[in-house]
C-alpha positions, 0 to 999 in steps of 0.5 A: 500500500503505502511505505512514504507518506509526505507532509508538508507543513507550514504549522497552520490549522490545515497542516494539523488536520492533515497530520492527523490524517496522515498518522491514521493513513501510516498507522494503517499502512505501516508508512514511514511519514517524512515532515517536511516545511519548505521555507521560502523567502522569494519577497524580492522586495523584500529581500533587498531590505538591509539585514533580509538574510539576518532577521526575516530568514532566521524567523522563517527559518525558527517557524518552519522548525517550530511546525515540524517540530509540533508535528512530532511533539504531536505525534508523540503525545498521550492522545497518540500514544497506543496508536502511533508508537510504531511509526517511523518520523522524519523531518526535513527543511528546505528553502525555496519556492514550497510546491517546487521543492515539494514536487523535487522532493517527492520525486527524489525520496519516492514518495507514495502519497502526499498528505497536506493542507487545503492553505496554509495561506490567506490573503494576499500572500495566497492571491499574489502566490497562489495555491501550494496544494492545487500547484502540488496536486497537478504536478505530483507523480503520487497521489495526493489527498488534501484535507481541509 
């Protein structure tokens, strides 16, 4: 059935709901599930701001390593206990645009399915960005199940 479950968090509501999917999904199917938070610091106006790469890269950088590390204290959590102890957790962080790094990253480590968030964005970041999971949906060589 199922040996890697990807799941791409940014730490936002939809993100929890669908981890919560994907430790059912892994405790069912034996899957190894693999955290994954892309951090993406593509402002260009931004970027040309003195001291960018200081402040703003090392907060996204701390809240992207903050989202998978709730994930994990998550998974191993009293109301997890039982159910979860036998799955298999990996964490990865990478920079760049977050559905291309995701489809890279699918690809790369043989990804199965892909369980993620409907948004993690709101507003104008999600107009000007577009929507991650419709971009991963078209361009992923798994499938991909999007929880709301």
């Amino acid at each position: 059935m199922y040996n890697r479950i990807l799941l791409p968090t940014d730490g936002s509501e939809n993100a929890k709901r669908a981890g919560k999917h994907a430790i059912w999904l892994s405790d069912n199917s034996g899957a190894d599930i693999i955290v994954l938070n892309v951090i993406e610091p593509y402002y260009p106006q931004i970027s040309a701001l003195p001291n960018f790469s200081e402040v703003i890269f090392d907060e996204l950088r701390d809240e992207g390593e903050n989202a998978v590390k709730l994930f994990k204290q998550e998974l191993e959590s009293s109301q997890c206990r039982g159910i979860c102890k036998n799955i298999k957790l990996t964490t990865e962080i990478k920079e760049g645009k977050a559905f291309v790094e995701i489809i890279k990253f699918i690809k790369s480590k043989n990804i199965d399915l892909v369980v993620m968030g409907a948004s993690g964005r709101h507003g104008v970041d999600r107009f000007m960005l577009g929507s991650v999971a419709e971009r991963v949906v078209r361009e992923a060589v798994c499938p991909v199940l999007v929880v709301n």
